[in-house]
Every structure is written in C-alpha cells, then in structure tokens.
C-alpha positions as CSV (number, residue, x, y, z in Angstrom):
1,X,15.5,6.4,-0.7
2,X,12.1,7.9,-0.1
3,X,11.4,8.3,3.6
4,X,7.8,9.5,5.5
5,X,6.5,12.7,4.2
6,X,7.8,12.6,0.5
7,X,5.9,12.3,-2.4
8,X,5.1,8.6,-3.6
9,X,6.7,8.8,-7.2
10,X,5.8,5.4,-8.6
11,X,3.1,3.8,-7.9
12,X,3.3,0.5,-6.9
13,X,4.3,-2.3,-4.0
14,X,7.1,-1.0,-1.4
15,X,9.3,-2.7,1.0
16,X,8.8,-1.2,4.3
17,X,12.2,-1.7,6.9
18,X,11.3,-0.1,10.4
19,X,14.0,1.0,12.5
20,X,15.1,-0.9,15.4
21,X,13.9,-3.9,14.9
22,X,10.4,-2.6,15.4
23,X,8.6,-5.0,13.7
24,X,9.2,-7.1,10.4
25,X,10.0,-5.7,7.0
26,X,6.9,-5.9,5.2
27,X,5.2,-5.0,1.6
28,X,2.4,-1.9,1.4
29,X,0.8,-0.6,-2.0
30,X,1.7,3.7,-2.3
31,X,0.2,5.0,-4.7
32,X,1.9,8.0,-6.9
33,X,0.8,12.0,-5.6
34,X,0.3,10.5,-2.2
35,X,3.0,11.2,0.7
36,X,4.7,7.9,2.2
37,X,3.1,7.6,5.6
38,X,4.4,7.8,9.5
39,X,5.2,4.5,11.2
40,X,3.3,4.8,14.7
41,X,6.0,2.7,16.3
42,X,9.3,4.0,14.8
43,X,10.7,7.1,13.4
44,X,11.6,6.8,10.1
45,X,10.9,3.6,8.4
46,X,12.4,3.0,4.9
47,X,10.1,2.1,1.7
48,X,12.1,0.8,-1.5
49,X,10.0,-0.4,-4.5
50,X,9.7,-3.6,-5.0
51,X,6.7,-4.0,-7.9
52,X,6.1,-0.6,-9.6
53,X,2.7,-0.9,-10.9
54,X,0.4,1.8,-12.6
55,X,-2.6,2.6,-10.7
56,X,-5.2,1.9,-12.7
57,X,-7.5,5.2,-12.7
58,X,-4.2,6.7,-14.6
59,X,-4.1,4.0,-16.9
60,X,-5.1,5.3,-20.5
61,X,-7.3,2.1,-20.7
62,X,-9.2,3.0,-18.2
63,X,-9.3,6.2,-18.1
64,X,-12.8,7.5,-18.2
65,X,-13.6,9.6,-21.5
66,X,-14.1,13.4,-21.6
67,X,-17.3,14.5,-22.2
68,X,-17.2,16.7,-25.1
C-alpha cells in the first residue's frame, strides 16, 4: 500500500485513511510521477485507489503533436 513519499504509480482517485481517527477517510486525485503527499495532522496516512484514471496530458488523444 503506497504510503507518503512514494511515487504515485497510477494516476487516478485514492482513498485517503489517516491514522488515529484524525479526520475522515476521504477521496484525492494523485497523479502518476508525483510523490503521495504528507498529512499535516497525522503521520502516515494510507491512499488505496479507488478510480484509476489516465491523466489526460498522457493520453495519446491528447497528446500534443511533435513538431517535425
């Protein structure tokens, strides 16, 4: 289960559980190359996917062309 600091692998909507009842499992949008971020109240919140979704600059309909 990815935790803060790894790399986001999927793209897509996560599931966020906080520790200690901090607050309120809730969803977040990560986005793939980017690390899973720090909870300010808790110490290592937990993020499983719930909607894996391409991010649609990668998307090879929406890519932008090369200029040749």
């Amino acid at each position: 289960m990815p935790k803060p600091g790894d790399v986001v692998q999927m793209s897509g909507i996560y599931r966020v559980t906080h520790d200690n009842n901090h607050t309120q499992p809730h969803d977040v949008t990560c986005v793939a190359g980017k690390k899973f971020p720090r909870c300010r109240g808790c110490e290592e919140p937990q993020f499983t996917l719930a909607n894996p979704a391409q991010h649609v600059e990668t998307h090879r309909l929406f890519k932008k062309k090369k200029v040749t």
